[in-house]
C-alpha positions in Angstrom: 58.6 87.4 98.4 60.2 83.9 99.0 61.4 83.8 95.1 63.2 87.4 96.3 64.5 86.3 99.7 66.2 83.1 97.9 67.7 85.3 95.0 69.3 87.6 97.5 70.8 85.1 99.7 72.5 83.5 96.4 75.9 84.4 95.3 75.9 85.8 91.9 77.6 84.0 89.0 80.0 87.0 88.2 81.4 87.4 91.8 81.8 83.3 92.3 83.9 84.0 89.3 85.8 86.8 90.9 86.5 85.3 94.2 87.9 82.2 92.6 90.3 84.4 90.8 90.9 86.6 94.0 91.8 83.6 96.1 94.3 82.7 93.3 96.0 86.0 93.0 96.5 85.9 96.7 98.0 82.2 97.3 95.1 81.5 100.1 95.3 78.4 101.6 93.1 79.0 105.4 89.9 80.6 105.0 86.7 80.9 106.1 83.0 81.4 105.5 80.3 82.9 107.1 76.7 82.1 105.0 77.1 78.8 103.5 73.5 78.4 101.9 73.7 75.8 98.9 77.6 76.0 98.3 77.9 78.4 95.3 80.5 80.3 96.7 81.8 78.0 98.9 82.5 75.7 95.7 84.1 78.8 93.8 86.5 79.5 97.1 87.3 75.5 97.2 88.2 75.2 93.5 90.4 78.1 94.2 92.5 76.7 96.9 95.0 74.0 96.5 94.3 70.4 97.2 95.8 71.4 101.0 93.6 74.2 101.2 90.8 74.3 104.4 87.7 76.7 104.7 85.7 76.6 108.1 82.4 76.9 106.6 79.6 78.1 109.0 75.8 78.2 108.3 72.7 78.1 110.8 71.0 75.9 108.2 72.5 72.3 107.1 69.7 71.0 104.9 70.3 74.1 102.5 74.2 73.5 102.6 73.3 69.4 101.8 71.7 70.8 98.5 74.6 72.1 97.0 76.9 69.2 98.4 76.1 66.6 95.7 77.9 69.4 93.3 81.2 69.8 95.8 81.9 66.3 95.8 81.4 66.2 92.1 84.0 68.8 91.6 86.0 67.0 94.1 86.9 69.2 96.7 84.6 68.6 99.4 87.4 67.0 101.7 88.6 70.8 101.9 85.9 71.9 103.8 85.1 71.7 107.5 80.9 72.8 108.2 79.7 73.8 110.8 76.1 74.1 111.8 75.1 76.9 114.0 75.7 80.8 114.7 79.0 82.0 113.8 79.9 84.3 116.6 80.4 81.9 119.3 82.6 79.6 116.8 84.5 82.6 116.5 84.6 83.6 119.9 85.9 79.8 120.3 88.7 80.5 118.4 89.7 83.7 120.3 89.7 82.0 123.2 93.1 81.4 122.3 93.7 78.2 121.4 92.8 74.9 120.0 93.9 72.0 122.0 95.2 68.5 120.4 96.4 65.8 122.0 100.1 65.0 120.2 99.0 61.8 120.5 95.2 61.6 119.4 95.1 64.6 116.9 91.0 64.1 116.7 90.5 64.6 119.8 90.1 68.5 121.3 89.6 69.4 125.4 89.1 72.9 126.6 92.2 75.1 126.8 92.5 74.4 130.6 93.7 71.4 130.4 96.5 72.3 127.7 99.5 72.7 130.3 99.1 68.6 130.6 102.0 66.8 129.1 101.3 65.5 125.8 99.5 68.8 125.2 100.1 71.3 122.2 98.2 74.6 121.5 97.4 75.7 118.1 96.6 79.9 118.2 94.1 80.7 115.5 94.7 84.2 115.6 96.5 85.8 112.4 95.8 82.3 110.9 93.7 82.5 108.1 94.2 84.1 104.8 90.9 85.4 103.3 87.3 85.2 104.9 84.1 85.5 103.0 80.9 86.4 105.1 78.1 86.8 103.5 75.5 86.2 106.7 72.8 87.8 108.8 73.2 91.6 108.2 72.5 92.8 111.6 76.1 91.1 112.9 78.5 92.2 110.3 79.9 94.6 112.9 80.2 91.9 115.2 81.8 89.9 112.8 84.5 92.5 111.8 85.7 92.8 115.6 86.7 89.1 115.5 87.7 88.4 111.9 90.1 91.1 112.3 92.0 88.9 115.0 91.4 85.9 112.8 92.9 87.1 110.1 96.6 87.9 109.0 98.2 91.1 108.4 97.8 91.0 104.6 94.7 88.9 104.7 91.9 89.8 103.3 87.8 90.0 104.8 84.8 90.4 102.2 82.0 91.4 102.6 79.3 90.6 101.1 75.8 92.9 99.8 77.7 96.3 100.8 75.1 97.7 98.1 72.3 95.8 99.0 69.6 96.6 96.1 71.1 99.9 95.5 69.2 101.4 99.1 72.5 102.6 99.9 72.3 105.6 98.0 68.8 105.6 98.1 67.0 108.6 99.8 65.5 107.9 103.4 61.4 108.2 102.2 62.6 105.8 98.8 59.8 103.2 98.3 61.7 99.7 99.1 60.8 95.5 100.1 60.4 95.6 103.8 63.3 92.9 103.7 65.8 95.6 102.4 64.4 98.7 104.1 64.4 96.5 107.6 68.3 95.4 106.9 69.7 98.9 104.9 70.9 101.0 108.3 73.0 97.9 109.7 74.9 97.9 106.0 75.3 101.5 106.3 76.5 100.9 109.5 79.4 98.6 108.3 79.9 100.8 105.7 80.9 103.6 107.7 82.7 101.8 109.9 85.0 99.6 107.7 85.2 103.3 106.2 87.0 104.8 109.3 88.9 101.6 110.6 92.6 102.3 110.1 93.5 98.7 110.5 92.0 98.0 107.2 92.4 98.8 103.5 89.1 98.6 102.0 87.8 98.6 97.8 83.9 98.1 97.6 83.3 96.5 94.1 80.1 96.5 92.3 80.2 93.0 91.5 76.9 91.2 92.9 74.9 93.3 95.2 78.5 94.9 95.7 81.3 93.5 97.4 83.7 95.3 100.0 87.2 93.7 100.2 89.6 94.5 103.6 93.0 94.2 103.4 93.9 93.7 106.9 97.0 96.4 107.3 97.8 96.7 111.3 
């Protein structure tokens, strides 16, 4: 079961291949990441981007992201990523909140938004800021994901998301004999799946690259 758990949670050598290549075709320079785990997609997304090029990377689990590092700052492009250790959501609901404060004069250092109207104060919004998000995360919170990312992300931008197959249960019929792993995570992907469906703020195109991959073109 571990062996399984680990093979699920790692990104497939065919769709590291194709994100790289998306990323490229779509001049992305600000992303993100949601579900680090050791880096294999987070490397493919960082060799994609120019030397310029930022991800926000976010995983609950630093000691599986430190694995993969050694690789990153082979390939050198670890200085394009900023990780995060923790839940996502309240990162994200961070940078709803509007704004990120900088001193003009000490760039480093960040105070909370009500102390921005000071002089020597600039606001940086985050919304409609980044070009291409990859989450590929706890299951159960994809829909809780999309409501933000769809604020973080610009009109053109894109959102994928990750395991939109998962194993094939998809299509599989309610009584089919599945891993308690899958059968305990299939209705939330369903769930995203009819809902990224139906959103008309979105273009979608699920892929079956990996355990299937569902790109959103943000269009409204």
């Amino acid at each position: 079961m571990i062996g399984f758990f680990r093979n699920i949670m790692t990104t497939s050598a065919d769709e590291g291949q194709f994100l790289n290549m998306l990323l490229k075709l779509i001049n992305a320079k600000n992303t993100m990441e949601i579900g680090v785990y050791t880096g294999y997609s987070l490397l493919a997304t960082a060799l994609a981007l120019p030397d310029d090029g930022k991800i926000l990377a976010m995983d609950i689990n630093r000691e599986n992201y430190e694995l993969g590092l050694p690789v990153i700052e082979k390939a050198g492009v670890a200085h394009k990523i900023d990780f995060r250790e923790g839940p996502a959501l309240p990162v994200l609901d961070l940078l709803l909140e509007d704004v990120r404060i900088e001193c003009l004069f000490q760039p480093s250092l960040l105070v909370p938004a009500a102390k921005c109207c000071r002089r020597g104060w600039s606001q940086e919004k985050k919304q409609g800021s980044f070009d291409f998000v990859f989450v590929d995360a706890d299951k159960d919170n994809y829909l809780n994901y999309h409501k933000r990312l769809l604020e973080l992300v610009k009109v053109g931008g894109v959102i994928a998301y990750d395991n939109t197959l998962w194993n094939g249960s998809v299509v599989a019929p309610p009584d089919a004999p599945l891993r308690k792993y899958v059968r305990y995570y299939r209705d939330f992907v369903l769930d995203l799946n009819r809902a990224l469906a139906a959103d008309p703020r979105i273009e979608i195109c699920q892929l079956p690259v990996g355990d299937g991959v569902t790109l959103c073109r943000r269009i409204k």
